[in-house]
C-alpha positions in Angstrom: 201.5 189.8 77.9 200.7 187.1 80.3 199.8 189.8 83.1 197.4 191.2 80.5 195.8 187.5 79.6 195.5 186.9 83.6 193.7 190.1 83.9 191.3 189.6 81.3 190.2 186.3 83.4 189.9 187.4 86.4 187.3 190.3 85.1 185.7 187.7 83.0 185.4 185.6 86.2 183.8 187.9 87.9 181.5 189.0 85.2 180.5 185.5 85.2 179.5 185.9 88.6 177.7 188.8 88.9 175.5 187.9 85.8 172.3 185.5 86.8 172.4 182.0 84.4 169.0 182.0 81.8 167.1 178.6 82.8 167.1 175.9 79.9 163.8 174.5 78.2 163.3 171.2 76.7 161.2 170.1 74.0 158.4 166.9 74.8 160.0 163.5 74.8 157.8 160.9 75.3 158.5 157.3 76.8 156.1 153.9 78.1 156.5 152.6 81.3 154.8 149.1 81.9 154.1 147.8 85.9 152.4 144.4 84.7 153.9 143.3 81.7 153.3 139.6 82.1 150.8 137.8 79.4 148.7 134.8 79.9 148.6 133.2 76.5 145.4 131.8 75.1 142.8 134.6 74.9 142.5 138.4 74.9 144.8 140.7 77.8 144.4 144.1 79.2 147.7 145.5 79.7 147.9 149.0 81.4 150.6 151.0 80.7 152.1 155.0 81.3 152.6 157.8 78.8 155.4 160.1 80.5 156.8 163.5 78.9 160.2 163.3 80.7 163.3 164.4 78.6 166.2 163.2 79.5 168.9 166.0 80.7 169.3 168.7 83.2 166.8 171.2 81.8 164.6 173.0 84.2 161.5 173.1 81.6 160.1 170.5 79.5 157.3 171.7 76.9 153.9 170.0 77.4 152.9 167.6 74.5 149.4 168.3 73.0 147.0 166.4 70.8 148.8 163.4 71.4 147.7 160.0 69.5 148.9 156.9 70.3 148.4 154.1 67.1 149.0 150.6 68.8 150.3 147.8 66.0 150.6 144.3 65.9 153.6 142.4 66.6 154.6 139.0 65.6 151.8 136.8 66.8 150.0 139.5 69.1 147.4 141.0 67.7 146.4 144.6 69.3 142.1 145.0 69.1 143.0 148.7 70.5 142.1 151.1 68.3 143.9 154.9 68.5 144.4 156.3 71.7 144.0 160.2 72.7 145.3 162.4 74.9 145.1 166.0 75.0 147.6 167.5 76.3 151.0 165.8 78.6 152.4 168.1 80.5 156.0 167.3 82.4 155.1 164.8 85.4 152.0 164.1 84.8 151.2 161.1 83.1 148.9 159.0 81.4 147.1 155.9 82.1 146.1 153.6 79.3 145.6 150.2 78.1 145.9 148.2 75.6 143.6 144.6 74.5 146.3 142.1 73.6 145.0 138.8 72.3 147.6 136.1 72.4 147.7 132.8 70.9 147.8 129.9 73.3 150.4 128.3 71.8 152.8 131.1 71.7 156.0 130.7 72.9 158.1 132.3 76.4 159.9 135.2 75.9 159.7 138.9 75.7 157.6 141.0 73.0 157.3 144.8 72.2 154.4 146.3 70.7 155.1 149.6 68.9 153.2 152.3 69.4 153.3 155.3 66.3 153.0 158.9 68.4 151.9 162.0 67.1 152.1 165.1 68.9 152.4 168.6 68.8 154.3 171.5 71.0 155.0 175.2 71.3 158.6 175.7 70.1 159.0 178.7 71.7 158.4 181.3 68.6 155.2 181.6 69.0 154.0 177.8 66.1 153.3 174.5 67.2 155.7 172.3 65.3 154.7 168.2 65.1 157.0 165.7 65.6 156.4 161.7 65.0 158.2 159.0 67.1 158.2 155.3 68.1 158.0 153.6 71.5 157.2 150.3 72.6 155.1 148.7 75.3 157.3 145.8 76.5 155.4 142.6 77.5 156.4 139.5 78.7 155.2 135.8 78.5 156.6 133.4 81.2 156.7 129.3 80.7 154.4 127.3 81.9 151.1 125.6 80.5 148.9 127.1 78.1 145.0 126.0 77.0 143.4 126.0 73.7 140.0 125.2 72.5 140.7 122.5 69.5 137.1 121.7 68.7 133.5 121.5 70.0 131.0 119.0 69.3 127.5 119.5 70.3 123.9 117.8 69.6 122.1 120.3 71.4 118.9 121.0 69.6 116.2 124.3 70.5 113.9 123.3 72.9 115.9 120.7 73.8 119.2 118.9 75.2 122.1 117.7 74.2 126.0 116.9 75.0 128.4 119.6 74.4 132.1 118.1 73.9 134.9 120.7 74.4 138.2 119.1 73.2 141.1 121.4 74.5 145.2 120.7 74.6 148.0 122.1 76.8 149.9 124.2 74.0 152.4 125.8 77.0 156.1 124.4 77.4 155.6 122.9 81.0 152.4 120.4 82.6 149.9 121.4 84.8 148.9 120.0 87.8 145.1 119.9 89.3 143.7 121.8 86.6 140.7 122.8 86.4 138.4 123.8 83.8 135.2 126.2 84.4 132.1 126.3 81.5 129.8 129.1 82.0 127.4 130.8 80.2 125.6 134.4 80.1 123.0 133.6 78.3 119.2 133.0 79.3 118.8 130.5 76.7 121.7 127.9 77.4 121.8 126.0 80.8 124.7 124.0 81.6 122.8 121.0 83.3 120.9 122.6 86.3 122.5 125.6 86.4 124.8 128.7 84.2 128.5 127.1 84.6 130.0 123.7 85.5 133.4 122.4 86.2 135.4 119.8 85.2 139.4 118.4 87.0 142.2 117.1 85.6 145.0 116.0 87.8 147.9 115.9 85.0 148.1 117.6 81.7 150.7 117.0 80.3 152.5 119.2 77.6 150.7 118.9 73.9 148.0 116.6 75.6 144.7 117.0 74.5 141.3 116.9 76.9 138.0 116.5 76.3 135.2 117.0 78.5 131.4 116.6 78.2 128.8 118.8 78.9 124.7 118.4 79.3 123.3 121.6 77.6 120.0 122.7 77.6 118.5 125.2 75.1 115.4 126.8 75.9 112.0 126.9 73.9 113.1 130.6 72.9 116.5 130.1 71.6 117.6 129.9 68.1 119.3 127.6 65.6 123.0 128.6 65.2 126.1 129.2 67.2 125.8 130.6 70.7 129.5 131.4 72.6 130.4 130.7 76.0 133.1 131.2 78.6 135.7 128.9 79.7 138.7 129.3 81.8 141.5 126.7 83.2 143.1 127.4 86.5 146.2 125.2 87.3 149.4 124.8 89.3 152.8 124.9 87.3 155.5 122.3 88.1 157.2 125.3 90.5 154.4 125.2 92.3 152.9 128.6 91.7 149.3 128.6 90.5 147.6 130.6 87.3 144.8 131.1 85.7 144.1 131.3 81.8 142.5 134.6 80.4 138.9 134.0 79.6 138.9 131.8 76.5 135.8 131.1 73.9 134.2 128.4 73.8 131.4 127.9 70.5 128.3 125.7 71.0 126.1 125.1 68.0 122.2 124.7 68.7 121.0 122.3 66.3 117.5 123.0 64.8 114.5 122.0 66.9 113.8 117.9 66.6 110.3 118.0 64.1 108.1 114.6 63.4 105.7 114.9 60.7 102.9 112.8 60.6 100.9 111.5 57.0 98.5 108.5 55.8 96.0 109.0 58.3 93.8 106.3 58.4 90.5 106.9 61.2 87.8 104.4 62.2 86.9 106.3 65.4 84.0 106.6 67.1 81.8 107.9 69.5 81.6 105.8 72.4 83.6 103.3 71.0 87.4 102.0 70.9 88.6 102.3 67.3 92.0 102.1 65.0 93.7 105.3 64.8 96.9 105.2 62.5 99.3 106.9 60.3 103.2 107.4 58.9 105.8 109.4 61.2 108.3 111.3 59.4 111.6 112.1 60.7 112.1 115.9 59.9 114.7 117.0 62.4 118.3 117.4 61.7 119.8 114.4 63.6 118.6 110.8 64.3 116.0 110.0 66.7 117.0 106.7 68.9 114.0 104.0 70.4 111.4 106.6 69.2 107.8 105.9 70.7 105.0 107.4 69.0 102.1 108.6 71.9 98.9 109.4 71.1 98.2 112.7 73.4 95.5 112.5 75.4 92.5 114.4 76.0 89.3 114.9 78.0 87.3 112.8 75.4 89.9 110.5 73.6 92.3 108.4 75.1 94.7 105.5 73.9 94.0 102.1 75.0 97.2 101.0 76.3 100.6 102.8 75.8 102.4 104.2 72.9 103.7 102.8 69.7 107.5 102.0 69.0 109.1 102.6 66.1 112.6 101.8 66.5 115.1 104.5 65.3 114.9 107.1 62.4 116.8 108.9 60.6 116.6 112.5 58.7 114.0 111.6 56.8 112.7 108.3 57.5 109.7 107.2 58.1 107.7 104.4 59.8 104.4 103.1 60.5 102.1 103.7 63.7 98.8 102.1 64.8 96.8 103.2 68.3 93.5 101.9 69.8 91.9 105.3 70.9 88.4 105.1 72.5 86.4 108.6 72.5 84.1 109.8 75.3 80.4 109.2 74.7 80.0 112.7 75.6 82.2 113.8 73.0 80.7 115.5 69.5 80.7 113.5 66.1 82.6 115.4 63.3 86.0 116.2 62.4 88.0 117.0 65.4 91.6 117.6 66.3 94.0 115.5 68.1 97.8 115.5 68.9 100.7 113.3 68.3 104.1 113.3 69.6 107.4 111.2 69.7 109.5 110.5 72.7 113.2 109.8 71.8 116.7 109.4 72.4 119.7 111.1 71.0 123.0 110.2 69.9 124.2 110.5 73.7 121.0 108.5 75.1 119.2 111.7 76.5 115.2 111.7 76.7 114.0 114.0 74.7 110.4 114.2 73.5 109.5 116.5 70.2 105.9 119.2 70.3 102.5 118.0 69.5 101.8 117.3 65.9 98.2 118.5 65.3 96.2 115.6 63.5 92.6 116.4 62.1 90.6 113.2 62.4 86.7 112.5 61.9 84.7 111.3 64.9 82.0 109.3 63.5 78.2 108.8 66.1 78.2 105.7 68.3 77.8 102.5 66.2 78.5 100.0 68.5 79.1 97.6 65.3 76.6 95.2 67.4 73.1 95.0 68.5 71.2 92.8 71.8 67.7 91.4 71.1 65.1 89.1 73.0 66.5 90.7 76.0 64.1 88.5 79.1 64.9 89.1 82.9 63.8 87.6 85.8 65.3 90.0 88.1 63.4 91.1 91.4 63.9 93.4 94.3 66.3 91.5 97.0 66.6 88.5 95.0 69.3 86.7 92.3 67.9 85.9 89.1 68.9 86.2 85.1 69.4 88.5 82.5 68.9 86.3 79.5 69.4 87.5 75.3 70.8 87.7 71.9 73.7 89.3 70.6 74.0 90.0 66.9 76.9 91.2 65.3 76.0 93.9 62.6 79.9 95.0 61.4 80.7 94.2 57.8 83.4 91.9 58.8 83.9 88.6 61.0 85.0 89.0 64.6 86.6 86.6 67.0 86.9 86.0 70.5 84.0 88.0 71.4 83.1 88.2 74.8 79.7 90.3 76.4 80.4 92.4 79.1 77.9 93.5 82.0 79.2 97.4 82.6 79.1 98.8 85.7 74.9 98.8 86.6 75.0 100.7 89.8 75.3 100.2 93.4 72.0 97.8 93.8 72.6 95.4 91.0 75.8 93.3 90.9 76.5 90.3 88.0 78.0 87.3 89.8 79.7 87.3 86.4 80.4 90.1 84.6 81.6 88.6 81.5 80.0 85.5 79.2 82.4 84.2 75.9 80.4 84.0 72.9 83.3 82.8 70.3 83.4 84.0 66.7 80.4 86.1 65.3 80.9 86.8 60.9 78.4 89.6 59.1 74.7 89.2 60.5 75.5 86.4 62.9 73.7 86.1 66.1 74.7 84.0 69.8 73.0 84.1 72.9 73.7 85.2 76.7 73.1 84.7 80.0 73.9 86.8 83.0 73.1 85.9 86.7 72.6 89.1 88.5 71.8 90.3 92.6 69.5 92.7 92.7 69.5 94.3 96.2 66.8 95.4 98.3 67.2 99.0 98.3 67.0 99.1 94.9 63.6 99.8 93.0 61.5 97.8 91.1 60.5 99.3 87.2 62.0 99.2 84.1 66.2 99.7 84.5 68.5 100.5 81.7 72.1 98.6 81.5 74.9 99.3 79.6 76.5 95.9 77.6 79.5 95.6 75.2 81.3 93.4 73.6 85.1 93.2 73.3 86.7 91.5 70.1 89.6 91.0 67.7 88.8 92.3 64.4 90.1 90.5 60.8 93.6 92.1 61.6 93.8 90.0 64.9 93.9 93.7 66.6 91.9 94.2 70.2 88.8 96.2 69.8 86.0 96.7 71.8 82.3 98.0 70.9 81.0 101.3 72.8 78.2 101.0 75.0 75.1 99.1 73.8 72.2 100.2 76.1 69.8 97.5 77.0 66.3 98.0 78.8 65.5 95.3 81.7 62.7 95.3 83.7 63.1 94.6 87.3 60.1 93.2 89.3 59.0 93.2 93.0 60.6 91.9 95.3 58.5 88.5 97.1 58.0 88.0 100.6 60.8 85.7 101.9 58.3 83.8 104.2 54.1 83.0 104.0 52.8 83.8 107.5 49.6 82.3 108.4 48.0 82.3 111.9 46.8 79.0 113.3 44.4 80.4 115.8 44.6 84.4 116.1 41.8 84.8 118.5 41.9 86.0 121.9 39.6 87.2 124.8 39.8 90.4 126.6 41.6 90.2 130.1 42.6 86.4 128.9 46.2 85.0 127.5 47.3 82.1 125.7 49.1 80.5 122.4 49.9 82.0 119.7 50.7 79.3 116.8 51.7 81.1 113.3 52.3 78.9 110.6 55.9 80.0 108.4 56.5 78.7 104.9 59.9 79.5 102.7 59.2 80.7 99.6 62.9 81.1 98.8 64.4 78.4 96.2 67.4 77.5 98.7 67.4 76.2 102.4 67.6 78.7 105.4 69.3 77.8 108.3 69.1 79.3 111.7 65.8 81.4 111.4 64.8 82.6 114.8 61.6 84.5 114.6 60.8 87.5 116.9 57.1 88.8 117.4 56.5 92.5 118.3 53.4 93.8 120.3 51.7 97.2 121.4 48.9 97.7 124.0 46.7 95.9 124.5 48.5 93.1 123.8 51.5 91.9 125.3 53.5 88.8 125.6 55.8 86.7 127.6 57.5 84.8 125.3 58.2 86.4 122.0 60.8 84.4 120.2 60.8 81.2 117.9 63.6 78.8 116.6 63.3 76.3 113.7 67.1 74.7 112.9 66.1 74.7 109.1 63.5 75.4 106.6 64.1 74.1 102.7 62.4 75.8 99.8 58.6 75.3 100.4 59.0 73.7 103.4 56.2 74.8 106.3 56.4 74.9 110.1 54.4 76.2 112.8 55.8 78.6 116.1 54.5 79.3 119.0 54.5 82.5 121.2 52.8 83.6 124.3 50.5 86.8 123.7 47.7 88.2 126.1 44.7 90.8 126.2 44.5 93.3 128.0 40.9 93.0 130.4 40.1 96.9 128.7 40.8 95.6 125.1 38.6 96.4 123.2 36.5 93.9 120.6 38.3 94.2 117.7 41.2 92.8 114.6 45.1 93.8 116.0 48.5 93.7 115.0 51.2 91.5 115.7 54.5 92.2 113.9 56.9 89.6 113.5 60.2 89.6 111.3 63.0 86.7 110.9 66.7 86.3 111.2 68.2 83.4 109.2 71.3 82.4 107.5 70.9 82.4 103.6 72.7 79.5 101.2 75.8 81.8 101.5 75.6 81.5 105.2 75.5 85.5 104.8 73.1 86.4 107.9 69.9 88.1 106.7 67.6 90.2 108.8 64.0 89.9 106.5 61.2 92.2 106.1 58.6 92.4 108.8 55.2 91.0 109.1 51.9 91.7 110.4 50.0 88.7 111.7 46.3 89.6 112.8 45.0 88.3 116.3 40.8 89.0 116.6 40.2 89.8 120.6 36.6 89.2 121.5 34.9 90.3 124.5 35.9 89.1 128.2 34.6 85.7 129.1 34.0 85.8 133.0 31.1 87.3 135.3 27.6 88.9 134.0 28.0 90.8 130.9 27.8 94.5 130.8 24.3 94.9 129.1 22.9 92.4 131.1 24.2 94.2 134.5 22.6 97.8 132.7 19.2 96.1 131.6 18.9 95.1 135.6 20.1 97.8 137.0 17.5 99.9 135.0 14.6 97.4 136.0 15.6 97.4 139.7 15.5 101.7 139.0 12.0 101.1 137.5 10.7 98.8 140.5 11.6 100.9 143.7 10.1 104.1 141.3 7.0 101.8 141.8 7.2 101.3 145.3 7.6 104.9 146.1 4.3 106.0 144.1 2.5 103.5 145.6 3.6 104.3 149.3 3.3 108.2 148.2 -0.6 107.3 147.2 -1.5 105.9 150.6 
């Protein structure tokens, strides 16, 4: 029996042998594998992980998975923002890369997480049908100590078209401190700046554990942005207590952009005027959404209007409130009676003292034609070419109401007329009330004599003790000629061909004042001549009449006949300003020569000597 059992092995053995072994096949059998699975807590995370088909066992084969879905789901505190994954088909060896967004709360705690992950997938059982199968796997994820940031609150006053502080209040919500942190701001958007530029920084040297931070930002928001909530980017890097650095994932930060500051303005209340400087007030009305600090209402200037002196304060205002403004705007005389349209705007501060200013407030206000509110009469002048004299007249005050203080004002005449004053106090003036002026006034040389126009006003307080001032009140002046500053007379202006002698002139100062220094120069062309042509008199007073002396000489040729002698003067004036006068012309008569037979005399003999040798030859021609 036992020989027969041994037998029966042995051929079984070798059966075994001789027969080739049928190679094994394995269905799918899917798994995760995770390189990175370390989480920063505090915003979202991309975590990468691989999908392998790779059965466990010694089977040659493994059956590709197809139509394979991954569904990620939330675990504990992580929330998964992946939607389904897909992949088509996962053969043996060959897997897949995917990813997963994982956001994690700041404040969650060290320690190791899985997030499940539902499969569904199908594969060839080997009789010719797909069969389905379902399974579970995990992605295994990590968070390490260490500190951890979260955004607690904001704070902003930012307003559109404007600036503001942006407070971001965050706390370390990680089990450790952080050393040298530091926090980066940034934004993507066209219509935030942070300051000067898209992102700015803020340090911290400790933070400790549970400590909270807040930091201050200056945002801008630009004329095109919009009321509401705008996002930016934040992110802390630091340096744990080991030593080794980090960096928080890219954390949200919210800014709210507070509706554009708005002033409205009512009551208007207009005494303008063309050419004048009038009363220009109203109400200013708070409309914006947040209180507007050491507001200054500014009357914007134009080409034709501008405010006398600067703007208006009004103190702070609320949402809401209101307060009362009053300007002294003077208008252009080339500007156009009727209703015309101004601006108004307010420059303010917020809660955080920034200068902010709001847009112009269109204002519709009538322009009424020039009425000075004051009229000049009896206007007499004794003004002359090159001389000082008076503009003399009355001023009447034709307003409705009593001014005071009023003072006449010379405006600017020219280049060739200059007031020695250009002011003159005439006091208080009520309805219809008249007091005179007086103006002494320089008329220079260069200008021209006629009738001149002049331009006087009158600057006042009204019956609310506010500055005004008229507009230009013209005022027709006649300027005269200018007189001679001397009377030249000469003593004796005759001479005699070919002879020389003195030449006495008599001068006389018609000026009203003393001169001083006059030397007197005389100027001569041929026939005449001179050898001494200068005069000196120390001083001459007004009226006062002297007589120089100068060399002056005939030529022997001259003829018989009036000439020419120009003379002019330089003298000191009252001012002891040197003058340099007009020039003269002083006649000298030069009669005939006084030596020697005169010239008809020598022709009448010369002709009868002709006549008596004629004679002598007719007779002798006779004989």
């Amino acid at each position: 029996m036992k020989r027969t059992l041994l037998v029966v092995a042995v051929v079984a053995s070798l059966l075994v042998t001789a027969v080739p072994a049928v190679a094994l096949t394995s269905n799918p059998d899917l798994r995760t594998v995770t390189e990175t699975p370390n989480l920063q807590p505090g915003g979202i995370n991309e975590v990468s992980f691989q999908l392998l088909n790779d059965p466990d066992g010694p089977d040659d084969d493994t059956r590709a998975a197809t139509n394979v879905r991954v569904k990620p789901r939330d675990t504990g505190r992580i929330d998964v923002e992946t939607g389904e994954l897909y992949v088509p088909s996962l053969p043996d060896g060959d897997p897949a890369d995917l990813s997963l967004r994982l956001n994690v709360p700041a404040d969650l705690a060290s320690g190791t997480y899985r997030i499940p992950l539902d499969l569904t997938y199908e594969y060839d059982n080997g009789a010719g049908s797909a069969t389905e199968r379902k399974v579970t796997r995990h992605v295994t994820v990590r968070v390490e100590s260490g500190p951890r940031f979260s955004v607690v609150g904001t704070n902003s006053t930012a307003t559109v078209d404007g600036q503001g502080i942006l407070e971001v209040t965050m706390r370390n919500v990680g089990d450790t401190a952080a050393h040298d942190s530091t926090l980066t701001l940034s934004t993507s958007s066209t219509d935030i700046s942070l300051g000067a530029s898209d992102s700015s920084t803020r340090f911290v040297s400790e933070w400790e554990q549970g400590e909270n931070r807040t930091f201050a930002f200056d945002a801008v928001l630009g004329g095109t942005a919009v009321a509401g909530n705008y996002s930016l980017d934040a992110q802390v890097d630091f340096e744990k207590p080991s030593g080794t650095v980090g960096s928080t994932p890219e954390l949200t930060v919210p800014l709210e952009a507070h509706p554009e500051m708005t002033f409205r303005v009512s009551d208007l209340r207009s005494t303008l005027s063309i050419g004048g400087s009038d009363t220009l007030s109203g109400t200013i009305t708070n409309t914006g959404p947040m209180t507007a600090h050491n507001a200054v209402v500014r009357f914007n200037a134009t080409s034709t209007a501008q405010a006398v002196g600067g703007g208006y304060a009004v103190g702070s205002l609320a949402p809401g409130e209101s307060a009362e403004f009053s300007f002294r705007v003077s208008v252009d005389e080339t500007a156009d009676a009727g209703p015309r349209q101004f601006g108004i705007r307010t420059a303010f501060r917020n809660a955080n003292g920034d200068k902010l200013r709001s847009d112009v407030v269109d204002i519709r206000v009538p322009v009424d034609a020039n009425d000075p509110g004051f009229e000049v009469q009896d206007v007499e002048s004794t003004l002359r070419v090159g001389e000082e004299g008076t503009l003399d007249g009355t001023i009447v005050n034709t307003r409705e109401d009593r001014v005071t203080n009023a003072v006449v004002t010379f405006e600017d005449p020219g280049p060739t007329v200059t007031p020695i004053e250009d002011s003159v106090a005439i006091g208080d003036l009520g309805p219809g009330e008249a007091a005179n002026f007086s103006f002494d006034v320089e008329v220079t040389s260069s200008s021209d004599a006629g009738p001149r126009q002049f331009d006087l006003a009158v600057s006042y307080r009204d019956e609310d003790n506010a500055a005004r001032a008229s507009g230009d009140i013209p005022t027709r002046v006649g300027v005269g000629a200018g007189t001679a500053e001397f009377d030249v007379e000469p003593v004796d202006g005759s001479l005699s061909a070919g002879s020389g002698g003195e030449f006495r002139v008599t001068v006389t100062n018609t000026r009203e004042y003393v001169v001083s220094d006059l030397s007197a120069k005389i100027y001569t062309d041929s026939p005449l001549s001179t050898s001494d042509d200068e005069a000196f008199v120390d001083e001459l007073g007004p009226g006062e009449s002297t007589t120089i002396t100068f060399q002056l000489s005939a030529d022997g040729g001259a003829t018989e006949k009036t000439y020419p002698v120009k003379m002019d003067f330089q003298y000191d004036d009252e001012d002891s300003d040197t003058i340099i006068s007009d020039t003269y012309q002083v006649p000298v008569d030069v009669a005939g020569s006084s030596g020697g037979l005169p010239v008809t005399l020598i022709l009448v003999a010369v002709v009868l000597l002709g006549g008596a040798a004629g004679g002598v030859l007719y007779y002798r021609r006779r004989e």
